[in-house]
N, C-alpha and C positions, 0 to 999 in steps of 0.2 A: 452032847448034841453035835453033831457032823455039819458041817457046813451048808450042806444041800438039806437037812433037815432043819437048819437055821429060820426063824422067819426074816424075809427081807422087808428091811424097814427103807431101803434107798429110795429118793423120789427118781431115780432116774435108771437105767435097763444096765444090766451088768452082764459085762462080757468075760466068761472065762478060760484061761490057758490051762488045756489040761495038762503039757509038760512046762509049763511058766516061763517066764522069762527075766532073762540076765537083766539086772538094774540094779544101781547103788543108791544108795541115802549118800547125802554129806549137809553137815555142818553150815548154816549158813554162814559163820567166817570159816569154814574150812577148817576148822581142827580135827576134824574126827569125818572118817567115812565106816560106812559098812556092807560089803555086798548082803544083794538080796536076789530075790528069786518071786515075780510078781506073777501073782495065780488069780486074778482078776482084776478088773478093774469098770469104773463106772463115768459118767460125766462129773462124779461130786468127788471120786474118792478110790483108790484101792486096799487090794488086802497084799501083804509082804511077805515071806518066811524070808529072817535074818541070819543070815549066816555066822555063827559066833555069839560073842555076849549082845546084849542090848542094853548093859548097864550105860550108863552116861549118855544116850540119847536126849538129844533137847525139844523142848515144845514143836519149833518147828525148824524146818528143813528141808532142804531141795531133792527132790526124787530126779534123777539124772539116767534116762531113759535111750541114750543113746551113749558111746563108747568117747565124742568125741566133746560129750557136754552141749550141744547144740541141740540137742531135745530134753526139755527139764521142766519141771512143774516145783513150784512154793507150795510143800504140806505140814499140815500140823498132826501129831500125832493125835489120833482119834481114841485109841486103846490097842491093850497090848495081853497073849494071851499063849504063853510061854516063848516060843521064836515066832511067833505070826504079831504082825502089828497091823491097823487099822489107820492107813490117813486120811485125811480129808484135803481135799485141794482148797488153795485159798486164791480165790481171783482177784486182779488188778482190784475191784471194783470196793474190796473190803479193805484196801493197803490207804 
């Protein structure tokens, strides 16, 4: 099933890069990063292609959305489904 033939279950309007964008995952203590390549995204959540393995990923982690670390969102990994992962953002509100 193709993405676009996927049903969307989001409660909120999803925006999609059709050539995606540069963004890394890292480690909430920083041990491990991973570039990605972000091919949509929503007000709850996006979807990733990871560059490399995705073994030793942790629950959650920082999506790091600009080069300089100054634009970052706290995600959990939502599901994973060969190199595409599925986060979900987690706001102030639930910390």
């Amino acid at each position: 099933m193709s993405a676009s033939s996927a049903p969307n279950n989001r409660k909120s309007q999803r925006v999609d890069f059709s050539r995606g964008v540069d963004v890394q995952i890292v480690a909430i203590d920083g041990t491990w990063f991973r570039d990605c390549r972000m091919t949509d995204a929503s007000n709850g959540g996006a979807k990733l292609n990871v560059d490399g393995s995705i073994v030793g990923l942790s629950k959650e982690f920082f999506l790091l959305l600009s080069t300089t670390g100054a634009a970052y969102r706290r995600c959990e990994l939502a599901w994973v489904n060969g190199d595409q992962i599925g986060v979900r953002f987690i706001s102030r509100k639930q910390n």
